[in-house]
C-alpha positions as CSV (number, residue, x, y, z in Angstrom):
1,X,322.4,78.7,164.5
2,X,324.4,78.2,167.4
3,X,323.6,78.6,171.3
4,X,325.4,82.2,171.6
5,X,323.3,85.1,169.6
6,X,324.8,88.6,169.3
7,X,322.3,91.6,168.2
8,X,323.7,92.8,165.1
9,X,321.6,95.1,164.3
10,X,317.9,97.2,165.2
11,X,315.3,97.9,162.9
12,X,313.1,100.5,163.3
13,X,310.1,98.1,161.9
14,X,309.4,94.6,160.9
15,X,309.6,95.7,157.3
16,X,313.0,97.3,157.6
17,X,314.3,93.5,160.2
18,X,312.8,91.6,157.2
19,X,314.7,93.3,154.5
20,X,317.9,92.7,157.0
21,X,317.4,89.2,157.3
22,X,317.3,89.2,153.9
23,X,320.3,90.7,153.0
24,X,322.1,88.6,155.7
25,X,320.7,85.6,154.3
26,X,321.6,86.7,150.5
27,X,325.4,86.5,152.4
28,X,325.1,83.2,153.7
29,X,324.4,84.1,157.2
30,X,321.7,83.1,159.2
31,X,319.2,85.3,161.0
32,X,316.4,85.5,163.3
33,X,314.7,89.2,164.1
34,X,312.6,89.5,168.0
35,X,310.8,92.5,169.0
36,X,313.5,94.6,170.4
37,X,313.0,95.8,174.7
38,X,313.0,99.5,173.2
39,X,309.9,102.1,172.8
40,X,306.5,102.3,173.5
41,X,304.8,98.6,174.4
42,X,308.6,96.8,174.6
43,X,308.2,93.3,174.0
44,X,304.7,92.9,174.4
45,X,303.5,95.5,171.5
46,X,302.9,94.4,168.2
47,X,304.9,96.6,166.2
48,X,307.8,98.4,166.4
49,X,312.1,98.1,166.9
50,X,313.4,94.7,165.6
51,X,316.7,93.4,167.1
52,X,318.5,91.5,164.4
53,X,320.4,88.6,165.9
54,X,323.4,86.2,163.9
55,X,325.2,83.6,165.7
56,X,328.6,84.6,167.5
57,X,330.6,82.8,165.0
58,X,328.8,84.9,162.2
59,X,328.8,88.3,163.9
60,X,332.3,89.8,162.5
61,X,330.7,89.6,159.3
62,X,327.7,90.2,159.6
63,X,328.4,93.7,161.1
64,X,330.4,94.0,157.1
65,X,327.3,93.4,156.2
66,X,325.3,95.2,157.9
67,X,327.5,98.8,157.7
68,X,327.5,98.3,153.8
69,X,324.3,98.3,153.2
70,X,324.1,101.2,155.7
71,X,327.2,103.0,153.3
72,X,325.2,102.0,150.5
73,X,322.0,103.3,151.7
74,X,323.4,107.0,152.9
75,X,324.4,107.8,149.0
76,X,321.2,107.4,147.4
């Protein structure tokens, strides 16, 4: 992955950043997931928001990405 990391997304959990990562992944595009700086405990809690981070050059589509599953989610 290269230097520059954009956030693509934030998952509520580690469950929900792992099944991101996945899908990303299933695209071709490599992922990494942090504890996001958000809610109760920031980074030094255990659980918690994920931020989902691609590499610049892959960040355009993983967004694609990212909102389809989101469409795709909101019809079921």
């Amino acid at each position: 992955m290269s230097e520059q990391r954009k956030i693509v997304a934030t998952a509520a959990n580690e469950f929900e950043a792992e099944m991101l990562c996945g899908i990303l992944s299933e695209a071709g595009i490599e992922s990494m997931q942090e504890l996001s700086n958000t809610g109760i405990g920031g980074r030094f809690g255990g659980g918690g928001a994920r931020d989902i981070y691609v590499s610049e050059d892959d960040f355009e589509r993983a967004t694609e990405v990212v909102s389809a599953q989101s469409d795709e989610g909101s019809e079921d």
